[in-house]
PASEBA-1860 file (N, C-alpha, C; in nm, 3 decimals):
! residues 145
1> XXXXXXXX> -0.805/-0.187/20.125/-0.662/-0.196/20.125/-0.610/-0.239/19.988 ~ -0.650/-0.327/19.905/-0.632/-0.385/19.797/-0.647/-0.264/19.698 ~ -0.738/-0.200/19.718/-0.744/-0.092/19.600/-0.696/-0.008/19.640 ~ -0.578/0.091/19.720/-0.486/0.148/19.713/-0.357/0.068/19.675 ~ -0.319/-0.016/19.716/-0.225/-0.090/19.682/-0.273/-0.076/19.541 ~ -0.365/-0.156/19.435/-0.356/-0.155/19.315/-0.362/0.006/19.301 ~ -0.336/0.085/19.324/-0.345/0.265/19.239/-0.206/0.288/19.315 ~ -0.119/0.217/19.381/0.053/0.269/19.392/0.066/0.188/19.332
9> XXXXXXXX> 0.048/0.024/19.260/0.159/-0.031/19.138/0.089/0.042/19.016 ~ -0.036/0.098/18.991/-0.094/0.119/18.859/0.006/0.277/18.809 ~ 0.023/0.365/18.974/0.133/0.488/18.955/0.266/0.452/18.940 ~ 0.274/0.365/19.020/0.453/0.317/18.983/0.464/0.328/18.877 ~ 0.392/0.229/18.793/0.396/0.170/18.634/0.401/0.266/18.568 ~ 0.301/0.382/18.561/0.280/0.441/18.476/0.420/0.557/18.512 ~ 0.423/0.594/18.607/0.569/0.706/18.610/0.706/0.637/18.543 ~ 0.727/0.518/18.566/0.826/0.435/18.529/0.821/0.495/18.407
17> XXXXXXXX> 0.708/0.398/18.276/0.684/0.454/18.153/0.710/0.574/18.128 ~ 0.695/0.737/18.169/0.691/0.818/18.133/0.803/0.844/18.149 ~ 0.904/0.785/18.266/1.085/0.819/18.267/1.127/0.753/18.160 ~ 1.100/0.619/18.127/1.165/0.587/17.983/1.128/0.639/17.891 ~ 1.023/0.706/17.844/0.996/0.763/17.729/1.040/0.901/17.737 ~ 1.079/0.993/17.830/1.153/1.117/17.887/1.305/1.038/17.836 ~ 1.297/0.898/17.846/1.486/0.942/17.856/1.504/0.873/17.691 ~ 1.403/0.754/17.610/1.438/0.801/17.462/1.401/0.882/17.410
25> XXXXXXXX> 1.334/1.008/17.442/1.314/1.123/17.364/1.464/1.200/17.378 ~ 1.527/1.207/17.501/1.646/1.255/17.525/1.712/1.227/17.415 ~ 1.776/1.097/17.407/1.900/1.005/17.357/1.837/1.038/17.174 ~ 1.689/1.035/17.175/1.702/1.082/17.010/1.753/1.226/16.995 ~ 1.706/1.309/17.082/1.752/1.442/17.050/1.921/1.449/17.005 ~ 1.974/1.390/17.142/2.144/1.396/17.144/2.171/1.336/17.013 ~ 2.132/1.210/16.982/2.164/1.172/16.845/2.162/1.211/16.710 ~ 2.081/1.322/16.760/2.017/1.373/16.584/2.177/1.442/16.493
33> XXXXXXXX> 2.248/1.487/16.563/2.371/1.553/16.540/2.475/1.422/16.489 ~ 2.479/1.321/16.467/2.561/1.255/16.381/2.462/1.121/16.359 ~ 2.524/1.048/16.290/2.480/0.976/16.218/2.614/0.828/16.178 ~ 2.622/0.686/16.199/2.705/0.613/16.205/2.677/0.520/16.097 ~ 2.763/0.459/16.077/2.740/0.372/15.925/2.831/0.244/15.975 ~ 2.793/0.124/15.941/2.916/0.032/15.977/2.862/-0.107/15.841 ~ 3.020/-0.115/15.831/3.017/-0.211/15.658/3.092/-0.297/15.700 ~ 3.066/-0.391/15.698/3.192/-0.557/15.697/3.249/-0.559/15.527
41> XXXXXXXX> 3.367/-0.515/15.498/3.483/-0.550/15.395/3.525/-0.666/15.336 ~ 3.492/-0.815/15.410/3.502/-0.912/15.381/3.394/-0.995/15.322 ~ 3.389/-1.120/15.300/3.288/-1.137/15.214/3.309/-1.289/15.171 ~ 3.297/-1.362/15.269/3.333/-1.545/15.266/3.291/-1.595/15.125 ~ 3.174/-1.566/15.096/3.100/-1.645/14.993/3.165/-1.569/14.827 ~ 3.239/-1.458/14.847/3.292/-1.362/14.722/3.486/-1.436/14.733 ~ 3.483/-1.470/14.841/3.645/-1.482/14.846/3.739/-1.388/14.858 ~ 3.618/-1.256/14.939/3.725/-1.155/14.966/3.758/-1.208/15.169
49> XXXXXXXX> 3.900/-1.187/15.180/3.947/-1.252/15.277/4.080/-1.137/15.354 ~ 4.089/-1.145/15.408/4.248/-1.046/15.459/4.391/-1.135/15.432 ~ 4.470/-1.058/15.410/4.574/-1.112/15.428/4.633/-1.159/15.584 ~ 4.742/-1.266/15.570/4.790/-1.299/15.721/4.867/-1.125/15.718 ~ 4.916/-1.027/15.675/4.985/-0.956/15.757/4.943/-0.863/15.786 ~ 4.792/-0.823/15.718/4.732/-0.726/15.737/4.670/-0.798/15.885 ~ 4.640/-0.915/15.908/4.549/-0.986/16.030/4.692/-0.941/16.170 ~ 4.825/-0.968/16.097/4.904/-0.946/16.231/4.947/-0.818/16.266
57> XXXXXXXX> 4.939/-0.675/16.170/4.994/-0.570/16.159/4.857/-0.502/16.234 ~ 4.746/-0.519/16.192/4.627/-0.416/16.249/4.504/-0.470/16.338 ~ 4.531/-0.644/16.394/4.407/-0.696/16.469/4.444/-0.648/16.626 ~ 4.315/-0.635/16.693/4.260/-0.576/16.814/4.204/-0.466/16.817 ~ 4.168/-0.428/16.728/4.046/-0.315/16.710/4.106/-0.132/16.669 ~ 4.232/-0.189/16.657/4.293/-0.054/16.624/4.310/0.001/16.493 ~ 4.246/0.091/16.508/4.190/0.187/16.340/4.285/0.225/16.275 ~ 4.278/0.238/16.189/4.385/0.245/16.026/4.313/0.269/15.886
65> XXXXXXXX> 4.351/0.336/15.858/4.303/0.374/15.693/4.206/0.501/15.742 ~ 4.230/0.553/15.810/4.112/0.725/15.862/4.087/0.775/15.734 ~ 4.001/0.835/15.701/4.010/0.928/15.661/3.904/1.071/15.656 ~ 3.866/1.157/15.639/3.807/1.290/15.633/3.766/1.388/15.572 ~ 3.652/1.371/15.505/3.601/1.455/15.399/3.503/1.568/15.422 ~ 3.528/1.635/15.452/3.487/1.788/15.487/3.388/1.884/15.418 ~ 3.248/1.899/15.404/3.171/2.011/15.370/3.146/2.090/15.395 ~ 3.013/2.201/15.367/2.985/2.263/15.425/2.909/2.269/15.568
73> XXXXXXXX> 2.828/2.185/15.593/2.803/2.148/15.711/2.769/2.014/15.782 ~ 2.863/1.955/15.709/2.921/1.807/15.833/3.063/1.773/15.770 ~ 3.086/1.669/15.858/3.232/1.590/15.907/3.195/1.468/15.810 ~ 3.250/1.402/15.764/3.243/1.241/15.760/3.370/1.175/15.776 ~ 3.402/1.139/15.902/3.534/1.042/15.922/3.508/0.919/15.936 ~ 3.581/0.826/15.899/3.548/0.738/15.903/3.702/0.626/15.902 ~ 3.722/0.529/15.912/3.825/0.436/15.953/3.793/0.260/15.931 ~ 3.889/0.204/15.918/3.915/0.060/15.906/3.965/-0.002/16.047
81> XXXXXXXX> 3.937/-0.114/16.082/3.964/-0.177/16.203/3.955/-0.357/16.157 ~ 4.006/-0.422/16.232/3.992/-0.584/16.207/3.971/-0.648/16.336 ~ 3.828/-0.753/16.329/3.803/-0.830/16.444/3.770/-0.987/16.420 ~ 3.681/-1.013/16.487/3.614/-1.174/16.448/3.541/-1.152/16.341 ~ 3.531/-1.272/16.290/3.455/-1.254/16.179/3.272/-1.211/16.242 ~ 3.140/-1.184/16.146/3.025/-1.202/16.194/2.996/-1.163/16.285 ~ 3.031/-1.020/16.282/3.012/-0.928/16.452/2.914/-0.781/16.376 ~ 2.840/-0.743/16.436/2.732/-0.657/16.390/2.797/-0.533/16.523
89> XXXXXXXX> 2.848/-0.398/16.448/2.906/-0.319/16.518/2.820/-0.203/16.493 ~ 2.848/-0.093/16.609/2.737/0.018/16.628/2.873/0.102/16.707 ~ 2.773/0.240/16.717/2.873/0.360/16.705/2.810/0.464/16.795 ~ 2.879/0.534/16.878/2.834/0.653/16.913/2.900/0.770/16.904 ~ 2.890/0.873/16.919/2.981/1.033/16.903/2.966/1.110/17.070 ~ 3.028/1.114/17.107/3.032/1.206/17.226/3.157/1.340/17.256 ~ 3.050/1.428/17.292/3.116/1.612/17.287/3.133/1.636/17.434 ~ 3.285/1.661/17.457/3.315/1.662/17.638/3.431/1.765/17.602
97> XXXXXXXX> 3.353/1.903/17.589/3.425/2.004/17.638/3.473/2.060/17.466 ~ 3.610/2.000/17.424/3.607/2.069/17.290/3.688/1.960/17.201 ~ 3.662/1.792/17.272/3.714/1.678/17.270/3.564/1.598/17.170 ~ 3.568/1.543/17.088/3.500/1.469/17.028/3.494/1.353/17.043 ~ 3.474/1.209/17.073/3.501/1.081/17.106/3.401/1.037/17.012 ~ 3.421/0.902/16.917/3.380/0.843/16.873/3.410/0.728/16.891 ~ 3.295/0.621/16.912/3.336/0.524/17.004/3.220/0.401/16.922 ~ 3.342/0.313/16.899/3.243/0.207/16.850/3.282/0.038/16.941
105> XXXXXXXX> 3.192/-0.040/16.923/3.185/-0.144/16.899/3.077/-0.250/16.916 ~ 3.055/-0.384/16.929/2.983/-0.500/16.913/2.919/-0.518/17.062 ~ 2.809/-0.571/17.043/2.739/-0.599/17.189/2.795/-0.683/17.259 ~ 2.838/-0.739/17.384/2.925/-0.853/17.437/2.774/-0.977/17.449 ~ 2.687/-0.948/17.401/2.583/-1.114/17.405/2.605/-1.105/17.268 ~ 2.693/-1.059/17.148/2.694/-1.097/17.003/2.746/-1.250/17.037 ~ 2.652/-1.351/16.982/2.714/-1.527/16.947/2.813/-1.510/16.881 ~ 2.904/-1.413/16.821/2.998/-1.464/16.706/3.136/-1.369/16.756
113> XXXXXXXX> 3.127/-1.394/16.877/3.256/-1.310/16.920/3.318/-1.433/16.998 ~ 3.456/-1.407/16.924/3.585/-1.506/16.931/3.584/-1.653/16.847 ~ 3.538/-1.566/16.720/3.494/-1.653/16.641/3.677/-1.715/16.593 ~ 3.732/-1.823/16.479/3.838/-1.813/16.445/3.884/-1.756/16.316 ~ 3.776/-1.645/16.297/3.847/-1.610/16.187/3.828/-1.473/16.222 ~ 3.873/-1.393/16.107/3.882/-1.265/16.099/3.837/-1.194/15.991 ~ 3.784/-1.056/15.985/3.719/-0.979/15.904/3.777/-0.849/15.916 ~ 3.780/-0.762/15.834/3.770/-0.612/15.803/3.651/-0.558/15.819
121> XXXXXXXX> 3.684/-0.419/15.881/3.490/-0.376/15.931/3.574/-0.194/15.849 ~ 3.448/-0.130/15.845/3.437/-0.011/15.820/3.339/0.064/15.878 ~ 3.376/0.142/15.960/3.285/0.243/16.080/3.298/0.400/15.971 ~ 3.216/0.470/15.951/3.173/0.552/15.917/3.076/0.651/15.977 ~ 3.133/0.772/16.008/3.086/0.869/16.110/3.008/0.997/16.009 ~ 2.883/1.073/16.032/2.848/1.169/15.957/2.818/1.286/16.079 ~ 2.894/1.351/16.068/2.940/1.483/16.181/2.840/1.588/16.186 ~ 2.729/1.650/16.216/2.703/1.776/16.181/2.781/1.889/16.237
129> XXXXXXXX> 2.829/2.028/16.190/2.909/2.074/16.241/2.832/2.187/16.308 ~ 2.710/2.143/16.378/2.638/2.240/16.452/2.728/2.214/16.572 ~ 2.768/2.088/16.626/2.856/2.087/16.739/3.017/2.119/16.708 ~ 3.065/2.197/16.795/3.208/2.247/16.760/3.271/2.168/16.837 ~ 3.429/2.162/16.772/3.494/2.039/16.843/3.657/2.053/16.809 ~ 3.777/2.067/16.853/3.896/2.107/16.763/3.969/1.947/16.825 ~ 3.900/1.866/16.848/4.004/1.743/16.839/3.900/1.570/16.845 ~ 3.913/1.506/16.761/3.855/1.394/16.759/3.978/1.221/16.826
137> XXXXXXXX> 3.880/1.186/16.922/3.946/1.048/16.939/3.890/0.944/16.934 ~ 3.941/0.847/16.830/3.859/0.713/16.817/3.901/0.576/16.932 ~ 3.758/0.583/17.033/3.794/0.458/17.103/3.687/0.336/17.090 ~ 3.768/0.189/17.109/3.653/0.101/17.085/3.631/0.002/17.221 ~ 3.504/0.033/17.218/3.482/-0.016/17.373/3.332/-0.157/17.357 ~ 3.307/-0.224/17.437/3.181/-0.294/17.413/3.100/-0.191/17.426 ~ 2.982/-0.218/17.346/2.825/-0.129/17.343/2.731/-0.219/17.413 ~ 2.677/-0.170/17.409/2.541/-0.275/17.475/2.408/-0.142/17.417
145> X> 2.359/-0.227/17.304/2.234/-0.180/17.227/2.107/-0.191/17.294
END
């Protein structure tokens, strides 16, 4: 009895393994088509800092400063946003129909969220234009990495 029981957890285990490695081979494939960049703008120890009206005109995660530089075969958009200071942000791209979504933000177990200060971040998107797309929308949602 013991040694069937050990050969259904030794199959469990091992099918388990082979669905997670089936599903990051997936998620690399989907990914290979863009590429995300993310830069913190601020810089405590340089004395680069925001202004109070830039902190009251653009804080809660809403993007400003877009912009879009176009080749022959990719996109690079990319945008400005303001949050807590000491937040490590990540990015994804998603294709739903002929709608583009680019979607960033910070893990909710980041220690440095609701920190009291504030920073400038820069999200940077690299498009390949193997996927077609006639409209892009930037939303920022928690990630979980």
């Amino acid at each position: 009895m013991k040694t069937i029981s050990y050969v259904v957890v030794l199959w469990t285990i091992y099918a388990t393994i082979i669905s997670c490695t089936a599903r990051v081979a997936q998620s690399k494939r989907d990914d290979s088509w863009y590429k995300v960049q993310f830069q913190p703008l601020c810089d405590e120890e340089k004395g680069i800092f925001l202004s109070k009206e830039k902190i009251i005109r653009y804080h809660s995660y809403n993007p400003y400063d877009t912009t879009q530089i176009d080749s022959k075969d990719s996109l690079i958009f990319a945008f400005n946003f303001i949050s807590d200071c000491s937040l490590t942000f990540s990015g994804r791209a998603e294709l739903k129909g002929d709608t583009l979504t680019l979607k960033y933000g910070f893990s909710p177990l980041d220690s440095a969220a609701g920190s009291d200060c504030f920073c400038e971040y820069r999200m940077k998107y690299r498009l390949s234009k193997k996927r077609m797309w006639s409209s892009i929308r930037v939303r920022y949602q928690r990630l979980i990495e």
